[in-house]
Structures are given as C-alpha cells and as structure tokens.
C-alpha positions as CSV (number, residue, x, y, z in Angstrom):
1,X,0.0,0.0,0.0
2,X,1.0,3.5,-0.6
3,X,-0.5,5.5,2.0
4,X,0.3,8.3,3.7
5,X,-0.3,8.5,7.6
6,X,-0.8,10.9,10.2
7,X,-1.9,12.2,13.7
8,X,-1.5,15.4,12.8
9,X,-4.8,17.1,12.8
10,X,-3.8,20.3,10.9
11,X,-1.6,18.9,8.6
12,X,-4.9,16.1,7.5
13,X,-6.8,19.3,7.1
14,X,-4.3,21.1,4.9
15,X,-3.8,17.2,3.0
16,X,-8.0,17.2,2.5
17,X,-8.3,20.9,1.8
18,X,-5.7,20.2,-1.0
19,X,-7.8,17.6,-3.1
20,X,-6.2,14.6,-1.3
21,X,-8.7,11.4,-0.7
22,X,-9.0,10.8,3.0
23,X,-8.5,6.8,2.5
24,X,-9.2,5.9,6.4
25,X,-9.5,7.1,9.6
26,X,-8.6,4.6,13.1
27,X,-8.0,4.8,16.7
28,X,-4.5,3.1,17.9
29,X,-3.8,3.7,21.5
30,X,-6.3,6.6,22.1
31,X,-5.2,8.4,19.1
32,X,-6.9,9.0,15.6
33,X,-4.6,8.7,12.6
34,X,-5.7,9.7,8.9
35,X,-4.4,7.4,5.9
36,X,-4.8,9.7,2.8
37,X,-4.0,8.2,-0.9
38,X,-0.7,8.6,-3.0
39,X,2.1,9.0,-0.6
40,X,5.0,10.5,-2.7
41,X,2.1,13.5,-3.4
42,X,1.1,13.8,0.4
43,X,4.6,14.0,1.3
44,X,5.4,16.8,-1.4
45,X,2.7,18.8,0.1
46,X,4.1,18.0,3.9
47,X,7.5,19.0,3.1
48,X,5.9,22.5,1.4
49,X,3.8,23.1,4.5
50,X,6.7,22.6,6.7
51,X,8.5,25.3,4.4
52,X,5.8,27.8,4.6
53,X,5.2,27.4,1.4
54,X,1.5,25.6,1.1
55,X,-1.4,27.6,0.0
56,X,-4.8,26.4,0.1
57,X,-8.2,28.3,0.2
58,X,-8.6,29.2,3.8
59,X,-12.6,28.5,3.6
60,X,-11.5,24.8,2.4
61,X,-8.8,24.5,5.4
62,X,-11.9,25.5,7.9
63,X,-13.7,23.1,6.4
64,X,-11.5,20.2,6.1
65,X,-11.0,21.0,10.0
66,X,-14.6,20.5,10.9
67,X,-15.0,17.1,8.9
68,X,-12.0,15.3,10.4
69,X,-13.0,17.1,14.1
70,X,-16.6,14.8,13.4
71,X,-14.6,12.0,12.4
72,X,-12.7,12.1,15.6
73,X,-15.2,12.6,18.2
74,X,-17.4,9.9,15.8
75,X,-14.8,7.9,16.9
C-alpha cells in the first residue's frame, strides 16, 4: 500500500483541503490517525507546509478541519 499517515490534525486538514482522498481514519492507542492516498504527493505537500510554502483556500482549510473534528469525536 501507498499510503500516507498521520496524527496530525492540521496537517490532514491542509492534506484534504488540497484535493487529497481521505482513504481511512482509526483509533490506535487513544489516538486518531488519517491514511490519505498517494504517498509520494502527500509527502510533497508536507515538506511545502513545513516550508511555509502551502497555499490552500482558507474557507476549504476550515472546512476540512470541521469534517476530520466529526470523524474524531465519531470515533
């Protein structure tokens, strides 16, 4: 499989917000992690967030924020 994982609640939100499909979502000791499609992509956009350098519509981001909160306490 090439998935991308992570606990990281904003950077799933910036991931989603970007276009990226949200493959999965499970618990493993207490903590939600979020398995999004195409790693080598996700990972691209990680290392440009990290840099300051992602840009994604700020509406989207708020958005994307709210769905994976639902998923979370859904949880």
């Amino acid at each position: 499989m090439d998935n991308f994982r992570t606990k990281d609640l904003s950077i799933a939100a910036y991931l989603y917000a970007s276009g990226k499909r949200l493959f999965e979502s499970h618990k493993i000791d207490g903590r939600i992690w979020f398995v999004f499609d195409d790693k080598a992509t996700c990972e691209e956009l990680v290392n440009s967030y990290w840099r300051k350098e992602a840009s994604v519509n700020g509406k989207e981001f708020a958005d994307a924020i709210r769905t994976l909160k639902d998923l979370i306490f859904n949880k």
